[in-house]
N, C-alpha and C positions, 0 to 999 in steps of 0.2 A: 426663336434661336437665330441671331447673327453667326452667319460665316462670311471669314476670310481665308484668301488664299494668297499664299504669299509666297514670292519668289518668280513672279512673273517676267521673264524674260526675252521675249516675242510676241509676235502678235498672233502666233498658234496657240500660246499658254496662254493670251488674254481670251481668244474665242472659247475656249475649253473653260475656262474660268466662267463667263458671262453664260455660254451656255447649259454650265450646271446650276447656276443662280445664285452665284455667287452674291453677298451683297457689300463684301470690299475684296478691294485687288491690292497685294501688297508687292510696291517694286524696290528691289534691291538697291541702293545706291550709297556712294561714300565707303568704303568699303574697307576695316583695314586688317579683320580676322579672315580666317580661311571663309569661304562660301564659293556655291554656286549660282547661276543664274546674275550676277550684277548685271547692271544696265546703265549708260550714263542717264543725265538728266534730259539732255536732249530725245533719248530715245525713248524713256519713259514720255515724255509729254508729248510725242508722236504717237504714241498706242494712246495714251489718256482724252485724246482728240478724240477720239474713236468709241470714246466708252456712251453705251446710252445711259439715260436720263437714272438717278437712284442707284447706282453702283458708286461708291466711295474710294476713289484714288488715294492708296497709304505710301509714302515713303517711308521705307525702312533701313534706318542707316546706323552706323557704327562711330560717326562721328559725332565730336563731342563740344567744339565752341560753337557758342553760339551763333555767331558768323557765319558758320558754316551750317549750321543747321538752317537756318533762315533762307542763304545763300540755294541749297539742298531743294527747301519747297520751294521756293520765285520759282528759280527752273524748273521745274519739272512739273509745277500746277498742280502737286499734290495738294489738296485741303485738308489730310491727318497726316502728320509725323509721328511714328514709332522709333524712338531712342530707346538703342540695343548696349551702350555702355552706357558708363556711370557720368552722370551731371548734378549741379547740384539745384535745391530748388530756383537760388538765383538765376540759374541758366534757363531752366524753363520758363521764369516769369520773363527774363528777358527775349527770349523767343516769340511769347505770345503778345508782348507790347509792340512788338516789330511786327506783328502778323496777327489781328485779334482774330480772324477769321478761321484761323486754324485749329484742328482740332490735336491735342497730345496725347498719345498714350506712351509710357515710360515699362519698359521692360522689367524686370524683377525675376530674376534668376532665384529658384528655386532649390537651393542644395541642403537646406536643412531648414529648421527654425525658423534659423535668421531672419526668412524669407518674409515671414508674420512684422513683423517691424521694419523693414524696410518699403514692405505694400503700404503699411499706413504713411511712413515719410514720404512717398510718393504722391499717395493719395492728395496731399496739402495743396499739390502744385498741379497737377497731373490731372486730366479729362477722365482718362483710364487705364486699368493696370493690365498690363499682359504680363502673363506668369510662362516662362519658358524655362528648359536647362539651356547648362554650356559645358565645356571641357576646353581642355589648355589652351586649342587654337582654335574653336572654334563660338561663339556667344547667340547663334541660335540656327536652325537649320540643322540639329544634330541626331534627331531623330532617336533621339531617349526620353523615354518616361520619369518625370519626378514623380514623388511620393503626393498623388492627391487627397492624402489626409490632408496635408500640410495646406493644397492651395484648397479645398473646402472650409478648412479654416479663416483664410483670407477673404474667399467670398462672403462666407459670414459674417466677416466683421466691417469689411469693407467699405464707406463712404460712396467711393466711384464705383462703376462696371469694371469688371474682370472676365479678361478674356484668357481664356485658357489653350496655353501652346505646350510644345515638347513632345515627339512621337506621337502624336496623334493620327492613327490607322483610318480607312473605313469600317477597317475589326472591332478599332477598341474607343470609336468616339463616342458610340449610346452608350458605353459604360462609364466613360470618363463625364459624359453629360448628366449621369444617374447618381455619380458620386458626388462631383464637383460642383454642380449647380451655376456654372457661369452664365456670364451673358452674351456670351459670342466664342466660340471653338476659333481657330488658326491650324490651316498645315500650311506646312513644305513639302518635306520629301516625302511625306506619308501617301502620298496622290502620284508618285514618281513610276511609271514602272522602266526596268534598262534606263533610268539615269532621265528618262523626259516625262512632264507631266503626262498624263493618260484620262483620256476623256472617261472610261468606265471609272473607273476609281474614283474621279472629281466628283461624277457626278451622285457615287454611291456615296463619299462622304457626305456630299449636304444632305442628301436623304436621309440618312440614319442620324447623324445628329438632331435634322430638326422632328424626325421622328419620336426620338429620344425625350425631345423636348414637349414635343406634345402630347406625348403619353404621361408626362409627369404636371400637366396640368389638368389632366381629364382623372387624375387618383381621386 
């Protein structure tokens, strides 16, 4: 089981990250809904200097040309880009002709259905899908639970990897890992305690999810 932690904002949130075993780091950048934790590009690629060997630097941004996404990894020496709004396939291929090196996961907000057909139009373009919620002002970071019928469904049918975000607890990731079958979990705020990440909690997420995970290979 891959974990990512996402919202790394310091270089206290990256040791707390790297020393629960983390095996990506996601930094906030481009920024244009409500969140916490952003970072520019330059201070991202100051902690990313930092990272050892086999940790995967994700930028995670809200921005939507492709310009700017392009623009987004050079600086910052992320090698995955996570697109948190909407683009269209052309935009991703255009992204990855500018940058073949890089890896894409495309977000897929989770609110119904829908959610089932837009994994797969993503899938076309897309490295991998993360399944997160949103609400008005906010498109991830929001610390609500979708309906994981719905993203077990998507894992099933799924082409690429699916990584599974939205409220994700230390409480409730072996269950969400038992339900949903992904290929890598993501928090935020779930790891938060008083509004900063928290090294017991970091470190209890990745344990019980990959926990989670390994007990469902050993059935």
């Amino acid at each position: 089981m891959k974990v990512k932690i996402c919202g790394t904002g310091s270089p206290a949130d990256l040791a707390c990250a790297v020393a629960a075993g983390a095996d990506a780091i996601g930094f906030l950048m481009g920024i244009t809904h409500v969140t916490q934790d952003a970072v520019s590009c330059a201070e991202a690629a100051s902690m990313i200097a930092t990272l050892p060997p086999f940790i995967e630097p994700v930028a995670v941004t809200h921005l939507q040309k492709p310009t700017d996404l392009i623009l987004i990894a050079r600086e910052s020496h992320c090698t995955t880009l996570q697109i948190q709004d909407m683009v269209s396939l052309e935009d991703i291929d255009e992204v990855r002709s500018a940058l073949p090196y890089l890896r894409i996961i495309k977000a897929v907000h989770v609110m119904d259905a829908s959610a089932v057909d837009a994994a797969k139009y993503f899938a076309e373009a897309a490295d991998a899908i993360l399944l997160d919620t949103r609400t008005a002002d906010r498109i991830g970071g929001t610390g609500i639970v979708h309906d994981w019928s719905i993203s077990a469904k998507i894992v099933e049918e799924s082409r690429v990897p699916v990584i599974l975000a939205g409220g994700l607890t230390p409480e409730n990731v072996a269950e969400a890992v038992r339900r949903v079958r992904p290929y890598a979990v993501d928090v935020h705020t779930g790891v938060k305690k008083d509004g900063v990440r928290n090294a017991a909690r970091t470190l209890a997420f990745v344990a019980n999810a990959r926990a989670a995970a390994l007990a469902l290979t050993l059935q």
